[in-house]
RODO-2510 file (C-alpha; in nm, 4 decimals, decimal comma):
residues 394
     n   res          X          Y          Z
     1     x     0,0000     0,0000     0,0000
     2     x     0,2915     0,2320     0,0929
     3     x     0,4782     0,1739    -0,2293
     4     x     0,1513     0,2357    -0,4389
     5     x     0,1020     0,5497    -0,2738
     6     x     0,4115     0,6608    -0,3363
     7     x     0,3569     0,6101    -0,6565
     8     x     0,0294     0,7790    -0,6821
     9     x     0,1971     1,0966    -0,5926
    10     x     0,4802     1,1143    -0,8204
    11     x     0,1940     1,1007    -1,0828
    12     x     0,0589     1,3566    -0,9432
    13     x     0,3588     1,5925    -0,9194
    14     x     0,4565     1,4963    -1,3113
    15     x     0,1003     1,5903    -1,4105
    16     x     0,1718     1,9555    -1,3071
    17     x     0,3558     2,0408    -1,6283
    18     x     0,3864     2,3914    -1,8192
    19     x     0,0400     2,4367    -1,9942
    20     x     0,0467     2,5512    -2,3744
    21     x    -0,2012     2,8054    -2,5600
    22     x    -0,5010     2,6608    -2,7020
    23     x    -0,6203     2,9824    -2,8578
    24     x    -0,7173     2,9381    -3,2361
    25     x    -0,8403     3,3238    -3,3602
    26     x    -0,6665     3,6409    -3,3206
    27     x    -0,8317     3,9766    -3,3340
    28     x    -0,8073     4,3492    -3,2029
    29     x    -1,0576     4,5419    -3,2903
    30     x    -1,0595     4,8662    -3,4442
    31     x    -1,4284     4,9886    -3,2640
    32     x    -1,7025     5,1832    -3,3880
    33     x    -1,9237     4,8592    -3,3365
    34     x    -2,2326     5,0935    -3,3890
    35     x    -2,2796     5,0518    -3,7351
    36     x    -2,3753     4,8058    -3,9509
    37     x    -2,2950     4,5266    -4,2253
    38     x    -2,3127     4,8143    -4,4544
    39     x    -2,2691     5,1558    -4,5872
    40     x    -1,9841     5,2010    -4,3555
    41     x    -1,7056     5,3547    -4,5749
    42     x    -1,7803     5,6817    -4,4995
    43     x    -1,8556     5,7257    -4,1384
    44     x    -1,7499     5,8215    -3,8319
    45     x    -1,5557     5,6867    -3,5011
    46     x    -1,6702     5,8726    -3,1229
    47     x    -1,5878     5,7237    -2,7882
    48     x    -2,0182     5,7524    -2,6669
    49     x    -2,0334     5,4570    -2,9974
    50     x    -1,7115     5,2780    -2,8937
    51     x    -1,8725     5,2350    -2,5728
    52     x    -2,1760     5,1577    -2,6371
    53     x    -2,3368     4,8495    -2,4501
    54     x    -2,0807     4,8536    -2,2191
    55     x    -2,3239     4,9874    -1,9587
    56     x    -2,5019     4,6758    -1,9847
    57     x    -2,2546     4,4492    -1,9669
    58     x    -2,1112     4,5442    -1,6781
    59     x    -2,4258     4,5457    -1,4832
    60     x    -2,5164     4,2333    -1,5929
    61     x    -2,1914     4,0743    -1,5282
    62     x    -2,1994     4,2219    -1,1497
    63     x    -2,5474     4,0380    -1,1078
    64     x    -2,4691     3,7909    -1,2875
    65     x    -2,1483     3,6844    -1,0794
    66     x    -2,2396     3,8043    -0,6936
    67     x    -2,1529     4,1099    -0,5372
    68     x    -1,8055     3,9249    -0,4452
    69     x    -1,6616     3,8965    -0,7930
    70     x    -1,7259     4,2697    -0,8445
    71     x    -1,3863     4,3878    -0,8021
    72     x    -1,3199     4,2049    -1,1839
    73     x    -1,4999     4,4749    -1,3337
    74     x    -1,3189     4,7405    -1,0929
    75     x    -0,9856     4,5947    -1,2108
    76     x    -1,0470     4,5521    -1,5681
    77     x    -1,3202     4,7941    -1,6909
    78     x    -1,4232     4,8948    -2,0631
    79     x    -1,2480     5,1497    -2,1576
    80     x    -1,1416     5,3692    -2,5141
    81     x    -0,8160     5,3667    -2,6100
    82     x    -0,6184     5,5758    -2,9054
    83     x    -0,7757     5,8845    -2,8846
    84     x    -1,0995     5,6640    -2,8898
    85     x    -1,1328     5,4599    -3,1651
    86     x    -1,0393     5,1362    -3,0110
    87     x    -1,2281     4,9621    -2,7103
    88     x    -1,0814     4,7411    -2,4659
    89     x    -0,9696     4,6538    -2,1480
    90     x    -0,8560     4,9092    -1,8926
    91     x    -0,6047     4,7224    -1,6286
    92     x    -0,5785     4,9375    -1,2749
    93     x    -0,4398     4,6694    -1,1202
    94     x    -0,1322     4,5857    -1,2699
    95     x     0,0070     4,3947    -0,9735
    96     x    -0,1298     4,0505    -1,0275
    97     x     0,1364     3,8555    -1,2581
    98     x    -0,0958     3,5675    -1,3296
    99     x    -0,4361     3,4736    -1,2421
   100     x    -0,6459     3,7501    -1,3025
   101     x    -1,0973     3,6423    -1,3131
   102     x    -1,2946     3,3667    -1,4786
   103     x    -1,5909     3,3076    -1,6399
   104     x    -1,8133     3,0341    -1,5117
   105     x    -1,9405     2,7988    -1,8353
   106     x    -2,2925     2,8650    -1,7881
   107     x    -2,2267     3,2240    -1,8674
   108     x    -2,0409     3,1003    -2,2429
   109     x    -2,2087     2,9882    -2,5511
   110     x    -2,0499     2,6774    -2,6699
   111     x    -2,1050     2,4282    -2,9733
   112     x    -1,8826     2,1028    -3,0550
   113     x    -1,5693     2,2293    -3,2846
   114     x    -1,7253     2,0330    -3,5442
   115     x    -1,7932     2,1816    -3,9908
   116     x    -2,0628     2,3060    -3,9132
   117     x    -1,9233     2,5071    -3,6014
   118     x    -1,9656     2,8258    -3,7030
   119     x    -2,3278     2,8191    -3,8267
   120     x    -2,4435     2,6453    -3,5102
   121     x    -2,2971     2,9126    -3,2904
   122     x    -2,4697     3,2392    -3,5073
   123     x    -2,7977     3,0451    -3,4523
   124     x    -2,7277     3,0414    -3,0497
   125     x    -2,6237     3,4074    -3,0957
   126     x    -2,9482     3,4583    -3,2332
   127     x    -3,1451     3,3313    -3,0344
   128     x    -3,0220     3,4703    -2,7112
   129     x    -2,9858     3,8267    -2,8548
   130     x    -3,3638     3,7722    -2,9660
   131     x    -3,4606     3,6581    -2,5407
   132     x    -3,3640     4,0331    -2,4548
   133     x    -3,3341     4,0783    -2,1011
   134     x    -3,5023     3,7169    -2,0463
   135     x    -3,1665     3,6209    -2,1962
   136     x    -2,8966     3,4250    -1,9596
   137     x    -2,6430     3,6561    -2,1518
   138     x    -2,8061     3,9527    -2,1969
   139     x    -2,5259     4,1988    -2,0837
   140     x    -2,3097     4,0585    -2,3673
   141     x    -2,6032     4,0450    -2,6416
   142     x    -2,6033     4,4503    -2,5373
   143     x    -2,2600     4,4842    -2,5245
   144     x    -2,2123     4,2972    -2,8827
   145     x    -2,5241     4,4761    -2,9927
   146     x    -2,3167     4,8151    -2,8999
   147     x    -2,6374     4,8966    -2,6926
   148     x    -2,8890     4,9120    -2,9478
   149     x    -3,1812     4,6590    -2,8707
   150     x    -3,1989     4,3586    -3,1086
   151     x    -3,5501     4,3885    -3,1393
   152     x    -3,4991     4,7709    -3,2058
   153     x    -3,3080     4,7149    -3,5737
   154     x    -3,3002     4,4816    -3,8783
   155     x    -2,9568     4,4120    -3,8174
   156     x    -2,7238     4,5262    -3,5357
   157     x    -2,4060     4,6959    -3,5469
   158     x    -2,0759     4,4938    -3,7141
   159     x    -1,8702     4,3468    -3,4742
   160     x    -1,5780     4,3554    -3,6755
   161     x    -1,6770     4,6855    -3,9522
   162     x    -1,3478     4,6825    -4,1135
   163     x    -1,3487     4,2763    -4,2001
   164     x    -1,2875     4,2808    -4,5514
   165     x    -1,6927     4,1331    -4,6433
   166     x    -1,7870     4,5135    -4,4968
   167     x    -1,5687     4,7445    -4,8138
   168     x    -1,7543     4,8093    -5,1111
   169     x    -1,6337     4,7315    -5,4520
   170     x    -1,3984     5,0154    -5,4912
   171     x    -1,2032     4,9353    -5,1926
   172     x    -1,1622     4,5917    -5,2545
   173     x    -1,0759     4,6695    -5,5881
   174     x    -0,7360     4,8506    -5,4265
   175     x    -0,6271     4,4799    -5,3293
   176     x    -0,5905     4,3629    -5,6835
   177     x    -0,2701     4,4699    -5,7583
   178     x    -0,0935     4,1931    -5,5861
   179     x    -0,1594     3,7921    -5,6314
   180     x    -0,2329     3,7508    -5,2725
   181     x    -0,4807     4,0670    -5,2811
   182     x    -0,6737     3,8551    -5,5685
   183     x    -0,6639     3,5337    -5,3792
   184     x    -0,7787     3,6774    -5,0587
   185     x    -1,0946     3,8723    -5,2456
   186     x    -1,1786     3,5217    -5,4106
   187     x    -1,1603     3,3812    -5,0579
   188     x    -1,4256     3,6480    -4,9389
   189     x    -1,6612     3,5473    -5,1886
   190     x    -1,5722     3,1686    -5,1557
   191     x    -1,6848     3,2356    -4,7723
   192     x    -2,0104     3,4661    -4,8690
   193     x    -2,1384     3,1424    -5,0549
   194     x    -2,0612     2,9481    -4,7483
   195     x    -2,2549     3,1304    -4,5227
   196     x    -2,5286     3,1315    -4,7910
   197     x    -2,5490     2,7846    -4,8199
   198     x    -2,5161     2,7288    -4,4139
   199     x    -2,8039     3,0174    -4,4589
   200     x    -3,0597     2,7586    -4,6760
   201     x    -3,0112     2,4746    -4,4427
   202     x    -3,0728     2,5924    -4,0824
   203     x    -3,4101     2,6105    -3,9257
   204     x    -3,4661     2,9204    -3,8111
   205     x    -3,6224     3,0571    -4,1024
   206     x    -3,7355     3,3892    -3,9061
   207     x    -3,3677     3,4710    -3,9367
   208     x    -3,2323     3,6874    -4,2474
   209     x    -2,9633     3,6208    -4,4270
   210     x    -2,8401     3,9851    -4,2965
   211     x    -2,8759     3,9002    -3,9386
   212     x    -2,7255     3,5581    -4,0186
   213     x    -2,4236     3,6822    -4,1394
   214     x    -2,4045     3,9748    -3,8257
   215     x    -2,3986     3,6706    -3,6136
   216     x    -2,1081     3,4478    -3,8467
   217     x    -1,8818     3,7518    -3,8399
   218     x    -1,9232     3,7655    -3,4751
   219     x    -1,8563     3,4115    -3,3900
   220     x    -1,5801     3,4304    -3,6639
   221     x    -1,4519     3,7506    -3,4999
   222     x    -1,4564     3,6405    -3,1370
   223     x    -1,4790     3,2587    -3,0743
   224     x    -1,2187     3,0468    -2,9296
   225     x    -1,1774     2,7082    -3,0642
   226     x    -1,0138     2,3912    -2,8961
   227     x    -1,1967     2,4437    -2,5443
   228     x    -1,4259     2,2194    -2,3424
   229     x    -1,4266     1,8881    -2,2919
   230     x    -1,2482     1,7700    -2,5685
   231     x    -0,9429     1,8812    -2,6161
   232     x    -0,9606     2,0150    -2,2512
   233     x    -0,6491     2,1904    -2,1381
   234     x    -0,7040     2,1285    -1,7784
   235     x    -0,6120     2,3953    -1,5511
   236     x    -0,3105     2,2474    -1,3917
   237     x    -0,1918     2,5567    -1,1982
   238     x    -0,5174     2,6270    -0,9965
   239     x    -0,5596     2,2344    -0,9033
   240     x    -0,2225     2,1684    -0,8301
   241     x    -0,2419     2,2804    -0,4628
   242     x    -0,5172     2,0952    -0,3875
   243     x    -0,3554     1,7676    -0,5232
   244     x    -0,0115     1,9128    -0,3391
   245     x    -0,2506     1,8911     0,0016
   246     x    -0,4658     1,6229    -0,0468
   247     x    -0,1396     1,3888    -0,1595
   248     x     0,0444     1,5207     0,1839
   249     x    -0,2447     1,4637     0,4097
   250     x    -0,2760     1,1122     0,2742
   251     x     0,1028     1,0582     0,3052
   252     x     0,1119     1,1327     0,6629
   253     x    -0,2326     0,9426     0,7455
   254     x    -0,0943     0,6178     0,5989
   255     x     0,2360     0,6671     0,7708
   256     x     0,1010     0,7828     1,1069
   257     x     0,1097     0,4614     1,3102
   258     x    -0,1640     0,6589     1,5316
   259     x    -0,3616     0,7486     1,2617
   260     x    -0,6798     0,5396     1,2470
   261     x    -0,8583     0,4052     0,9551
   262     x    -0,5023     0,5153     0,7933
   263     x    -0,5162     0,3303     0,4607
   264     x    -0,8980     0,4613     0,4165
   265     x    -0,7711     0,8456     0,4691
   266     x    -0,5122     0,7683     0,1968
   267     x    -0,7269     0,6113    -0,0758
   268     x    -0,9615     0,9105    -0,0773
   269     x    -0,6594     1,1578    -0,0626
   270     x    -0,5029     0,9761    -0,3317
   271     x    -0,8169     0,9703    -0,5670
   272     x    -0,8304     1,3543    -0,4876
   273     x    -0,4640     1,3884    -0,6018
   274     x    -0,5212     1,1775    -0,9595
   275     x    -0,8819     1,2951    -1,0461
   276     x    -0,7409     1,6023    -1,3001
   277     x    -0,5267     1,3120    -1,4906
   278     x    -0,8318     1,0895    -1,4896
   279     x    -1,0634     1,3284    -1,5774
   280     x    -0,8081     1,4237    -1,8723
   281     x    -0,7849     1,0763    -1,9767
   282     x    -1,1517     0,9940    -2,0236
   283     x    -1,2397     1,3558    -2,1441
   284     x    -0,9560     1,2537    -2,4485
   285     x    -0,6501     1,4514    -2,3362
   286     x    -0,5148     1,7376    -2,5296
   287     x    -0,5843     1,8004    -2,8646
   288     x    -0,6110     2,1583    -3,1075
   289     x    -0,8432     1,9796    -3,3117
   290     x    -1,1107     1,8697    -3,0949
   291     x    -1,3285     2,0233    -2,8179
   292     x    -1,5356     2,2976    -2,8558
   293     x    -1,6116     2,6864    -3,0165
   294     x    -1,7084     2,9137    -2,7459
   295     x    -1,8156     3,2731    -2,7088
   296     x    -1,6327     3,3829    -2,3725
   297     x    -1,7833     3,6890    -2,2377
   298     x    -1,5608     3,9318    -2,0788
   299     x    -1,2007     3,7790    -2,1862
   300     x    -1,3149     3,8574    -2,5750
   301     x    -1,3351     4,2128    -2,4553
   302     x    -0,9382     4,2065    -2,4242
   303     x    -0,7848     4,3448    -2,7675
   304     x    -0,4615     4,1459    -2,9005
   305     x    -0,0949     4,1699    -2,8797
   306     x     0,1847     3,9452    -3,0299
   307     x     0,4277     3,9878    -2,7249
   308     x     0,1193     3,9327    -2,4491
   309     x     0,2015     3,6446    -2,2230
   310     x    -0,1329     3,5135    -2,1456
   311     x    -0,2974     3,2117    -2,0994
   312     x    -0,6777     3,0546    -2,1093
   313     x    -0,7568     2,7787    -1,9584
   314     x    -1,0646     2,5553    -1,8770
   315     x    -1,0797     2,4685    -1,5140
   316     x    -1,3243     2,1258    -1,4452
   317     x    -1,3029     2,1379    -1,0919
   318     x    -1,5029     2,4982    -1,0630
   319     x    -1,6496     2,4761    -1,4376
   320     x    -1,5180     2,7978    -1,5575
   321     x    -1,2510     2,9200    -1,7766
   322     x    -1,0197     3,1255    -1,6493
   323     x    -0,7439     3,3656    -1,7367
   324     x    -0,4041     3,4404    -1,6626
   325     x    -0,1105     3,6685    -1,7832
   326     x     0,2315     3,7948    -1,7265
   327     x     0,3775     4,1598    -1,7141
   328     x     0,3750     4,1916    -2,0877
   329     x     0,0014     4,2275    -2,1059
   330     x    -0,0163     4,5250    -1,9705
   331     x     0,0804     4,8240    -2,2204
   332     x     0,0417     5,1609    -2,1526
   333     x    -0,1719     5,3855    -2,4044
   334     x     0,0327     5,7080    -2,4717
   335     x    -0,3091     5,8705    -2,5642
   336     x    -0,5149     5,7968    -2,2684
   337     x    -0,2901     5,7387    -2,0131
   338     x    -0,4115     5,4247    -1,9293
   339     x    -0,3402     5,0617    -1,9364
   340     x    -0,4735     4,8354    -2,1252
   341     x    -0,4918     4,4336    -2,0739
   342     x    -0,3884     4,2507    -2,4033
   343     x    -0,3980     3,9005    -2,4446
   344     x    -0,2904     3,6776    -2,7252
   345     x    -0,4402     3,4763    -2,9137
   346     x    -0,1426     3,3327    -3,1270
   347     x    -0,0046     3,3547    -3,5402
   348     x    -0,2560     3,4434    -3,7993
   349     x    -0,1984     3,5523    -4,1612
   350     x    -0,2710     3,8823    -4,2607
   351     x    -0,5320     3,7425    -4,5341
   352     x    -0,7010     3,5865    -4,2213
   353     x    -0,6845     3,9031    -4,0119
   354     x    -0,8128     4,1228    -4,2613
   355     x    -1,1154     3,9176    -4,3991
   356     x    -1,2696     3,8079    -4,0413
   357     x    -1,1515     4,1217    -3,8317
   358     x    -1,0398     4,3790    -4,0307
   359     x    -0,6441     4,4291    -3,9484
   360     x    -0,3156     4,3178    -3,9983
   361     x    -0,0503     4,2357    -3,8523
   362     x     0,1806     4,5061    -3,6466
   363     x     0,4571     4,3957    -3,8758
   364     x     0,2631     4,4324    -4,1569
   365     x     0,1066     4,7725    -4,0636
   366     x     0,4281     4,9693    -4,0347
   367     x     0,5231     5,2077    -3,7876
   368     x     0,3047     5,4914    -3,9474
   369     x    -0,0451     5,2997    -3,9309
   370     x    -0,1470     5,0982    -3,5978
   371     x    -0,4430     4,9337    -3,5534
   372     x    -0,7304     5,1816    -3,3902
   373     x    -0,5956     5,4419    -3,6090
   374     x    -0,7722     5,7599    -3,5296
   375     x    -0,8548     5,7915    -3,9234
   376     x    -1,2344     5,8936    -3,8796
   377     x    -1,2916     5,8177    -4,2516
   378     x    -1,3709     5,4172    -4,2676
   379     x    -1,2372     5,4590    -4,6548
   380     x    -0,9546     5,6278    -4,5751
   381     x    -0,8642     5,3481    -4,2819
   382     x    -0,9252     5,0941    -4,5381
   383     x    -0,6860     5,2492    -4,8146
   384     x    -0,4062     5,2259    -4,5787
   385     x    -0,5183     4,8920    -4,4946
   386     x    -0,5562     4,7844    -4,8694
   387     x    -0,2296     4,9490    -4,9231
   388     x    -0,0118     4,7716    -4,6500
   389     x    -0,1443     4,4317    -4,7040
   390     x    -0,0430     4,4570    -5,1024
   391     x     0,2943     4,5779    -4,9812
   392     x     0,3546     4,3186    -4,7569
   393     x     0,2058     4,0672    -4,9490
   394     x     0,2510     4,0789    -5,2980
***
């Protein structure tokens, strides 16, 4: 019994092992979310429109999650940045170097990571933005919604207005001086008949195609793919203690010679210390291409950088996902004066970027245009845009 106890917590120990990103979309948004799928190319950016829903949210997430979680939205509030054309996460507590709030599951939408994804989690979308208030997500229907009721317009604001699907025929036409520019506009239309023909076969035929394709770019925009129970990344860091304690408790119960019921005290501390490596083993382990496509509220809020050392992981124990990040997060904003949280969400191609959120890379951008440029003029944002990516990619 000894030696098998022993060896129960050497497993234990090895499980606790560096934990790698799982992330599988990239995006930073450049926000005037209050406008629409289209005729966008000539207006306007204002910090009242960046902001909008934001209100909402953050009520809703303080009832939502109990007077004792609200010091997340004290620590990491919404929040214009750039002279205020980009919306994001304002850090004031800079302190914490690694766990910094979670989201409990039942406040995510989530669909297997399967084809047909993407489709299945617009029609989810849907349907809670079209429960209002009644809605178990309403704050982030509102905040997604930039504040303007579902029910109130044909289609709400883009979440992402400078994705390539939004620029009208004269704009695109700026990407056709390079090969890659061509392929990349024949991959826009390859994906508008894709989310036609995803259109034609769902049920929910009080949908339009317009509202239908609101909801694709946000999933498309904002998901993160490869969480759940498949392909679970357990989180190793915020269990280990408790296997640490439960594995020394049992240690010292079977070793105690005045310990009663010894043996029985270490057979339920050592199932405590191995239940996160048999729950990984029967949930399938690690994988990138499994699990599931979720819409994290909260954590999507968090705007991207390439050097940000962060980390999201899904926690079984306390059902939530959770996440973390180093000192190279936080970034101050030369504008504002602020400090904003970045996360990151790992390598994308600029032909990816700029059709499903509407930037580039840094590297590709240049030191003279960032992303959030204070540009009021969509068309004149999207000429630089146009202009970089042919550069960079001929």
């Amino acid at each position: 019994m000894k030696y098998l106890y022993f060896f129960i917590i050497i497993c234990q120990v090895a499980s606790f092992v560096p934990t790698s990103r799982i992330f599988s979309t990239n995006k930073r948004r450049s926000c005037n979310e209050n406008e629409g799928l289209t005729d966008l190319a000539a207006s306007t950016v204002t910090s009242t429109e960046t902001l909008g829903g934001v209100r909402e949210f953050e009520s809703w997430w303080t009832s939502a999650r109990g007077e004792k979680n609200n010091s997340e939205i004290q620590s990491y509030p919404h929040a214009v940045f750039e002279k205020g054309s980009l919306r994001g996460l304002e850090a004031k507590d800079t302190t914490k170097n690694s766990y910094l709030f979670s989201v409990p599951r039942s406040l995510c939408l989530s669909v297997p990571f399967d084809n047909n994804w993407d489709a299945s989690l617009a029609i989810q979308l849907l349907k809670e933005c079209e429960l209002g208030t009644y809605s178990k997500i309403y704050g982030y229907c509102a905040l997604l919604c930039s504040g303007v009721p579902y029910k109130d317009c044909c289609v709400p604001p883009s979440t992402a207005p400078d994705a390539l699907r939004n620029w009208d025929a004269q704009q695109k036409a700026r990407l056709g001086s390079s090969q890659m520019g061509k392929k990349l506009l024949e991959l826009e239309e390859m994906q508008r008949k894709m989310w036609l023909e995803k259109y034609e076969n769902i049920d929910q035929k009080n949908v339009t195609f317009d509202q239908f394709a609101w909801a694709m770019e946000a999933v498309h925009s904002r998901a993160f793919k490869g969480l759940g129970a498949k392909g679970l990344e357990n989180s190793k860091i915020g269990t280990f203690a408790i296997q640490l304690v439960a594995g020394g408790v049992g240690l010292f119960a079977l070793l105690d010679p005045l310990t009663d019921n010894g043996d029985t005290i270490a057979a339920v501390c050592g199932a405590v210390a191995l239940a996160p490596l048999i729950y990984s083993f029967v949930s399938g382990g690690e994988s990138t291409n499994e699990g599931n496509a979720v819409l994290l509220p909260f954590i999507d809020s968090a705007n991207h950088s390439e050097n940000a050392d962060s980390n999201i992981q899904f926690d079984p124990l306390k059902d939530c996902f959770t996440l973390s990040a180093g000192k190279n997060c936080f970034i101050g904003d030369d504008d504002s004066g602020r400090t904003q949280l970045f996360i990151n969400y790992g390598t994308r191609s600029d032909s990816e970027l700029l059709l499903n959120y509407g930037f580039l890379n840094e590297a590709t951008y240049g030191a003279d245009i960032r992303t959030g440029d204070t540009t009021s003029k969509r068309d004149e944002r999207r000429k630089m845009l146009a202009e970089a990516f042919v550069r960079a990619n001929p």
